[in-house]
C-alpha positions, 0 to 999 in steps of 0.5 A: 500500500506505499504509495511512490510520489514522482520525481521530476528527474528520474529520467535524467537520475537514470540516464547518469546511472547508465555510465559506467567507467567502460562508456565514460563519454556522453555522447549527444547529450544536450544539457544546459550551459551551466550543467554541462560546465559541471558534469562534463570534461572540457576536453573533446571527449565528454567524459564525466568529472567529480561533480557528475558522480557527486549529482547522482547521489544527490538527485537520490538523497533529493528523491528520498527526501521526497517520498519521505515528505510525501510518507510523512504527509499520508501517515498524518492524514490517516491518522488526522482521519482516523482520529476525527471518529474515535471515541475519547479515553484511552486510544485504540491499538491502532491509534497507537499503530497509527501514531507509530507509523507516523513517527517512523516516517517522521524520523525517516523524513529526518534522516533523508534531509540530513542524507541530502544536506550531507551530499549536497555539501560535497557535491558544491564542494566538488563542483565550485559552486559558490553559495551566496551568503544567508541562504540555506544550502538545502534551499539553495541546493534544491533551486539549483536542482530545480533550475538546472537539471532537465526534468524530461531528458529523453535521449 
């Protein structure tokens, strides 16, 4: 019954999980000025840098963060839901179940923000990406994704 949330750059996550070090070029791949700077070589080549190999870890944590948001918000409404009608006293067992689903995908939603700040922090590093001061690198980092990566990538 878990529902999977969509992420917008599955198709270009699994485009960059297809290299491997025996193809290491990208060959006819079109991305944005600033991406292209990023993740490919300046030589003829194309091969991928550092930083391409920091942005697939990242797109991850960004996905998992995601589903964990999109968890956390379902296991509350169903108990928001389930709440409305229950009697007053001593909670039912699955009250409690419910209660317990809800701070599992809490911590869960906790732990895929701290992931995703922990790779986000290396992929800056490793890409020279400057942050401008007074501003999270989470929010930051998730406009830059936003921003940067292509949603549809069909190639």
């Amino acid at each position: 019954m878990a529902a999977k949330t969509s992420f917008p750059h599955d198709s270009f996550l699994r485009h960059l999980e297809l290299f491997d070090e025996a193809t290491p070029t990208v060959a006819g791949m079109t991305l944005p000025p600033p991406l292209a700077r990023i993740l490919l070589t300046s030589d003829v080549t194309g091969a991928l840098t550092k930083a391409a190999d920091c942005l697939i870890p990242l797109l991850k944590a960004r996905q998992a963060m995601l589903q964990a948001a999109f968890d956390t918000e379902l296991a509350a409404d169903e108990l928001r839901r389930y709440q409305k009608f229950a009697k007053a006293g001593q909670p039912s067992a699955h009250t409690v179940q419910l209660r317990q689903k809800q701070a599992s995908a809490r911590q869960a939603s906790s732990r895929s923000k701290q992931s995703f700040i922990k790779v986000a922090a290396a992929f800056v590093r490793e890409a020279g990406i400057e942050i401008p001061q007074r501003v999270a690198l989470e929010e930051f980092i998730t406009h830059w994704i936003d921003a940067n990566v292509p949603k549809d990538f069909s190639q």
